[in-house]
FILUMVEX-126267 format. One record per residue (C-alpha): x, y, z; residue number from 1. Coordinates in pm, 1 decimal, m for minus. Layout:
residues N
xx|yy|zz|num
X|Y|Z|NUM;
...
//
This chain:
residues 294
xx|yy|zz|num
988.8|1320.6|300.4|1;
1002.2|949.1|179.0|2;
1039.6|696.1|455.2|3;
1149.3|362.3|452.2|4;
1136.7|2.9|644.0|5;
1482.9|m164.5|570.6|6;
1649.5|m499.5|741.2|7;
1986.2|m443.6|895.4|8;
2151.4|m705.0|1054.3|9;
1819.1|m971.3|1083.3|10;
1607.7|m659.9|1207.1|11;
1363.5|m373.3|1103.2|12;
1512.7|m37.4|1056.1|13;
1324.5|301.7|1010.6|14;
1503.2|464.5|726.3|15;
1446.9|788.0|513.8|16;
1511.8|814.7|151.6|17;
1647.4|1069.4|m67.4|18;
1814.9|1180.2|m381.6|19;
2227.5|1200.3|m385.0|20;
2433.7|1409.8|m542.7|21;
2486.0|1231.5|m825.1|22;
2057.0|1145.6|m888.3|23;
2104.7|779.1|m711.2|24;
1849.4|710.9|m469.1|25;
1974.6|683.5|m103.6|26;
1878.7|507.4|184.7|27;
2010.8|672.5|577.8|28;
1929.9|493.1|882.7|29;
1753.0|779.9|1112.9|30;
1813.4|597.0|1426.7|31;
2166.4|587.9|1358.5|32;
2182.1|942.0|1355.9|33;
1899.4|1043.5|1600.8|34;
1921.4|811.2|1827.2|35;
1613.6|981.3|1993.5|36;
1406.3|905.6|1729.2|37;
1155.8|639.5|1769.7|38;
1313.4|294.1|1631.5|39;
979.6|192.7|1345.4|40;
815.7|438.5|1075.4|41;
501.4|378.4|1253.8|42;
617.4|535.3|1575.2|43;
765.6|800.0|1424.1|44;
416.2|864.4|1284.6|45;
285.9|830.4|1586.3|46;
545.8|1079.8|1757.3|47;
292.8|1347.1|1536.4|48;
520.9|1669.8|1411.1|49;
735.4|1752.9|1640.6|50;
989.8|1486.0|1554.7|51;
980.8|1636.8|1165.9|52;
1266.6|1845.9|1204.6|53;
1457.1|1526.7|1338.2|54;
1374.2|1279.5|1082.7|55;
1487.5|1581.2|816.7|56;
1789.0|1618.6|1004.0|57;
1876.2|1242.5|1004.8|58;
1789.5|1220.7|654.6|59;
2062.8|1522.0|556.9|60;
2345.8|1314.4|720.4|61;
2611.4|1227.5|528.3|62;
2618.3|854.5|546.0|63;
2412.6|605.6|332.3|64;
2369.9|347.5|158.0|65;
2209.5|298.5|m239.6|66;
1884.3|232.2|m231.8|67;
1960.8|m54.5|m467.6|68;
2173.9|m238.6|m191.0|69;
1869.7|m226.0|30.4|70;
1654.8|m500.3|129.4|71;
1323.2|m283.3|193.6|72;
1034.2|m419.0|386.2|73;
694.4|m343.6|408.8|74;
677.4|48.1|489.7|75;
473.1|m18.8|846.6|76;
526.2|m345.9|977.1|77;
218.8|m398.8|1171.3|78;
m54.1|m134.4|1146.1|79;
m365.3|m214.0|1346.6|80;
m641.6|m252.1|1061.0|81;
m542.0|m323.0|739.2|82;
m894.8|m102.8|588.5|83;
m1011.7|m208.2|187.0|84;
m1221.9|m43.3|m21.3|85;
m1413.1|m218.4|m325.8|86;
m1542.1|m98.2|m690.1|87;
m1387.6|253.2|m599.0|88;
m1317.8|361.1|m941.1|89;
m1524.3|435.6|m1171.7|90;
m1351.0|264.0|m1502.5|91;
m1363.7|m93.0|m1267.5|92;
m1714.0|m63.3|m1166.7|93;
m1829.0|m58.7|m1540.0|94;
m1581.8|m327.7|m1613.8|95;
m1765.4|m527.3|m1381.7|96;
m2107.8|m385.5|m1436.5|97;
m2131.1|m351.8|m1091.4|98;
m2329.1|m6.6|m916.0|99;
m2198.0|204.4|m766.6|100;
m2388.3|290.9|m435.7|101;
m2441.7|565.0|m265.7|102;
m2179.8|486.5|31.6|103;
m1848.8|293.1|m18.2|104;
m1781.8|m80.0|41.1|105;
m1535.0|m157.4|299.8|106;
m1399.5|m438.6|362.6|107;
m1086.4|m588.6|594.9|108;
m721.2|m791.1|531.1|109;
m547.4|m911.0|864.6|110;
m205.6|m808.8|894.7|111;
m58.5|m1134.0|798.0|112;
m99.1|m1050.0|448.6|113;
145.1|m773.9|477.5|114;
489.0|m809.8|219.1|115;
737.6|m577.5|121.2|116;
893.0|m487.5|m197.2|117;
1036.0|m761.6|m402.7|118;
860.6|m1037.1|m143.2|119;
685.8|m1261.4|m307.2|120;
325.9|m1319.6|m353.4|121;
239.6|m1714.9|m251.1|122;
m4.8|m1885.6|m454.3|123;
m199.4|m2083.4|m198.7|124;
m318.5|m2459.9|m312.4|125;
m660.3|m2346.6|m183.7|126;
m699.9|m2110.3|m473.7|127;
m626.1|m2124.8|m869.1|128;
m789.1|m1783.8|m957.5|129;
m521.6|m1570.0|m766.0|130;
m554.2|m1186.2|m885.0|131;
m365.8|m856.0|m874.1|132;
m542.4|m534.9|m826.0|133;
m289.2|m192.1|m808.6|134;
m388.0|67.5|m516.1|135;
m291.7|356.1|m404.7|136;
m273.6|305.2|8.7|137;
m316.6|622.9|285.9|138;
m122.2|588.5|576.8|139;
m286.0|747.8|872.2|140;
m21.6|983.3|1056.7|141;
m273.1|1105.0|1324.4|142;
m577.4|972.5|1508.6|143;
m910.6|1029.3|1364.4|144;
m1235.2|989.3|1523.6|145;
m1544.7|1122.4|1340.4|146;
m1331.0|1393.5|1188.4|147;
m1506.4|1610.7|870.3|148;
m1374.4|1553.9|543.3|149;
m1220.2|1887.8|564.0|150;
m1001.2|1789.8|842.1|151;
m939.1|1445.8|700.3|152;
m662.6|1483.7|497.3|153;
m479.1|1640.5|812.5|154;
m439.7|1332.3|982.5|155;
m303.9|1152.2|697.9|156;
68.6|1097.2|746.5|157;
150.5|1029.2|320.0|158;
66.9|770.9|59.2|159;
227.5|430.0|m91.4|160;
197.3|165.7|m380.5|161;
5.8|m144.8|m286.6|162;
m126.3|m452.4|m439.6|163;
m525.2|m571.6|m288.2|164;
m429.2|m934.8|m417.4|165;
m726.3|m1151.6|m443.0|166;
m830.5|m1493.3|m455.9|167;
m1154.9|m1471.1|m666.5|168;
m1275.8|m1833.3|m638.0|169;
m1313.3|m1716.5|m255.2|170;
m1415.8|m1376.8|m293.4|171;
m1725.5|m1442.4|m510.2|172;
m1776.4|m1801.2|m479.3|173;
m1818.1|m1955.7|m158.2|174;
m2107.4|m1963.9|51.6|175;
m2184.3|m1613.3|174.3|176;
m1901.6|m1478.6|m46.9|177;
m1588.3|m1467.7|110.9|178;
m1446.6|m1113.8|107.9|179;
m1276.4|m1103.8|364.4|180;
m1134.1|m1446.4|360.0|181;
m1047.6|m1439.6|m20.3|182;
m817.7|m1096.7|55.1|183;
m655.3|m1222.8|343.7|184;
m435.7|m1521.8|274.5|185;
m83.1|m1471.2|356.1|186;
142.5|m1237.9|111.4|187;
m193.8|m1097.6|m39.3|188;
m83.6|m723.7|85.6|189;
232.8|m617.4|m97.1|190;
343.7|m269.0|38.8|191;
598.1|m31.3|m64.0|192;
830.8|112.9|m181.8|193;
851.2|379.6|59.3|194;
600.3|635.9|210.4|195;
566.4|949.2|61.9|196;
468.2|1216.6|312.4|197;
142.0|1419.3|191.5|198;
332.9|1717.8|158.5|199;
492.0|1554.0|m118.1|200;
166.1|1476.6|m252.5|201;
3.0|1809.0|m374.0|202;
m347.4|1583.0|m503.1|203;
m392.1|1241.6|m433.0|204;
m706.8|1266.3|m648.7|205;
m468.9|1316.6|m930.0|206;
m187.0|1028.8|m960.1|207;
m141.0|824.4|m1228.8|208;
m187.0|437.7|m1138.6|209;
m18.2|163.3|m1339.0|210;
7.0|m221.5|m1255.2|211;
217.1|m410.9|m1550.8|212;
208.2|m813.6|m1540.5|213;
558.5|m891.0|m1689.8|214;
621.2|m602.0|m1806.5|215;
257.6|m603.0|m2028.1|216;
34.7|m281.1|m1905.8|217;
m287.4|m445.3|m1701.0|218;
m443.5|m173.6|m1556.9|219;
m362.9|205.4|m1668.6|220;
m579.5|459.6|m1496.2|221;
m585.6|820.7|m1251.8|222;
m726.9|871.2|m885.0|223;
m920.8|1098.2|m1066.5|224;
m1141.8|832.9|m1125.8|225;
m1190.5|744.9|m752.9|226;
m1597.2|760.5|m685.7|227;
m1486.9|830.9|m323.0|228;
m1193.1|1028.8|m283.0|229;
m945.9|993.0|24.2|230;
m1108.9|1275.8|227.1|231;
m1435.8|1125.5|233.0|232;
m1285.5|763.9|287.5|233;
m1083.5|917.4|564.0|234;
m1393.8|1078.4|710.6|235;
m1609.1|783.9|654.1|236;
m1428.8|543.8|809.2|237;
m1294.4|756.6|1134.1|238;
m1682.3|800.1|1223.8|239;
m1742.9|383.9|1225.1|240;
m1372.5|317.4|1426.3|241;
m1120.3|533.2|1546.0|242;
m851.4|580.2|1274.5|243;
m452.4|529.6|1451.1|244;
m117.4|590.2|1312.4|245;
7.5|322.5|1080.2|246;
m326.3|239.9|987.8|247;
m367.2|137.8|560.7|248;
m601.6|224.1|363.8|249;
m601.7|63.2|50.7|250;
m810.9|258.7|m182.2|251;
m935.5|63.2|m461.4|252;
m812.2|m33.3|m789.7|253;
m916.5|41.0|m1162.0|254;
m1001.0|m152.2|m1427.3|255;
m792.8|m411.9|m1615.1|256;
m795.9|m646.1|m1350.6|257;
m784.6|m1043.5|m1459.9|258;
m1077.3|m1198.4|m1373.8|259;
m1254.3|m931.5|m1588.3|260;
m1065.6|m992.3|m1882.4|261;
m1191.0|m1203.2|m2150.6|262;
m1008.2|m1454.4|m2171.5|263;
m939.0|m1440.3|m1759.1|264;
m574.1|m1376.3|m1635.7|265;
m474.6|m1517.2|m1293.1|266;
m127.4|m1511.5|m1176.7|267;
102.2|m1807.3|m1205.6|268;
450.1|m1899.5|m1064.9|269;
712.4|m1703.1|m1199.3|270;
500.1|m1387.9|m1268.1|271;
591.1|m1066.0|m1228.4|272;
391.7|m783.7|m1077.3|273;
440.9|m421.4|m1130.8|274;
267.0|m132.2|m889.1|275;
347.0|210.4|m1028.6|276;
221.7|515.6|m870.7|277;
310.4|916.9|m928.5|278;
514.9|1025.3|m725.5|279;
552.6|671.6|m518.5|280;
770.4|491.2|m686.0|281;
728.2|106.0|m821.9|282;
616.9|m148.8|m601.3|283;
774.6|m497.9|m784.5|284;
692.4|m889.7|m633.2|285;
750.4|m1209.6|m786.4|286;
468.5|m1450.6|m791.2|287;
544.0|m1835.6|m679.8|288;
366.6|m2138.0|m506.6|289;
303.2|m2121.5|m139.4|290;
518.2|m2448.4|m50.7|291;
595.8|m2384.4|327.8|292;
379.6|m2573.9|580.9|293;
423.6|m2571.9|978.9|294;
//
């Protein structure tokens, strides 16, 4: 299945995708049609298997809408931990000439940084070295506490295209270097398109990863090249803090990312970034300045 976060009417709506008749992608509103189903993609997750049969019934109905006359939103609206995961691949840590060590590093975004397809990333005046960084994302479908890695990949509900922006001024250059800080300003979390359920996704150590700056190919890589692979991250993580539905994990990116390029390339207003993943779609946001102030 493929599920979807769309706004009807000024509010959320827990939507499934699928393929028409005629090869145009559709959008059905699974509420609409169960209305026992739970009203947000997360709680359907949460509702664990038995509600299956009812989201694929819902998703068979006959009405829809195009999925181009859809505003999406950010697949899960407000997961609990928003969990990160640095120099992951293998091509990006030698880009860097960082290590790799012998145990992941793991780092945090708040949920505030959370945006949905074709949102826009906002430049904040606190940072001119603003930079994109493609990931594929797990989205935890069960709870997991200290599971094995061979039950990990059990309680993950499917996979998404994300974006781990970053301001690297913050990251690596103030006092104490500010990881967390530097991932987490507002908008930095692009999410989407939909969620493809794991059944859907026969290897997610195999995908092909793409992020394209205005239309120019950045970064070009496969999971393959993941130094920890979602079963261990999955495993890892659920023995430090329990791992809930609607819980992100965004897995690390690859290499072409700006501020290793010679010369560097941070975003600007107007910029256009592109996250492709197999099998989940293209995950597209508009860059501008962050102008609003309350």
């Amino acid at each position: 299945m493929r599920l979807v976060t769309f706004e009807s009417n000024g509010a959320p709506r827990a939507g499934g995708l699928r393929t028409g008749s005629t090869g145009v992608l559709e959008v059905v509103d699974l509420q609409a049609h169960e209305p026992s189903l739970p009203g947000s993609i997360k709680e359907i997750l949460a509702a664990g298997p038995d509600v299956r049969p009812i989201v694929e019934r819902a998703i068979a109905a006959e009405h829809c809408t195009p999925f181009d006359q859809v505003k999406l939103l950010a697949p899960i609206l407000d997961p609990q931990k928003i969990i990160c995961v640095g120099l992951n691949y293998a091509d990006h840590a030698a880009e860097t000439g960082a290590q790799a060590g012998d145990e992941p590093v793991i780092f945090c975004k708040f949920p505030t940084t959370l945006r949905g397809p074709e949102a826009e990333i906002e430049l904040p005046p606190e940072s001119n070295q603003v930079d994109y960084e493609a990931e594929l994302v797990v989205v935890i479908g069960a709870r997991a506490h200290r599971v094995s890695r061979a039950d990990a990949l059990s309680h993950v509900a499917g996979y998404c295209c994300g974006n781990d922006v970053s301001a690297r001024d913050w990251q690596k250059g103030k006092p104490g270097k500010q990881w967390l800080l530097g991932k987490s300003f507002d908008s930095f979390a692009p999410l989407g398109p939909w969620i493809a359920t794991s059944d859907e996704i026969a290897d997610p150590g195999q995908l092909d990863i793409t992020m394209r700056l205005n239309g120019e190919l950045m970064q070009d890589s496969n999971t393959r090249q993941l130094i920890f692979p979602v079963d261990y991250l999955v495993s890892y993580l659920s023995h430090v803090c329990t791992l809930l539905p609607g819980d992100l994990i965004y897995t690390g990116t690859p290499s072409g990312v700006g501020f290793a390029r010679d010369p560097q390339i941070f975003l600007q207003p107007g910029d256009v970034c592109e996250v492709s993943v197999t099998g989940l779609g293209t995950l597209r946001n508009k860059v501008r300045i962050e102008t609003e102030y309350h």
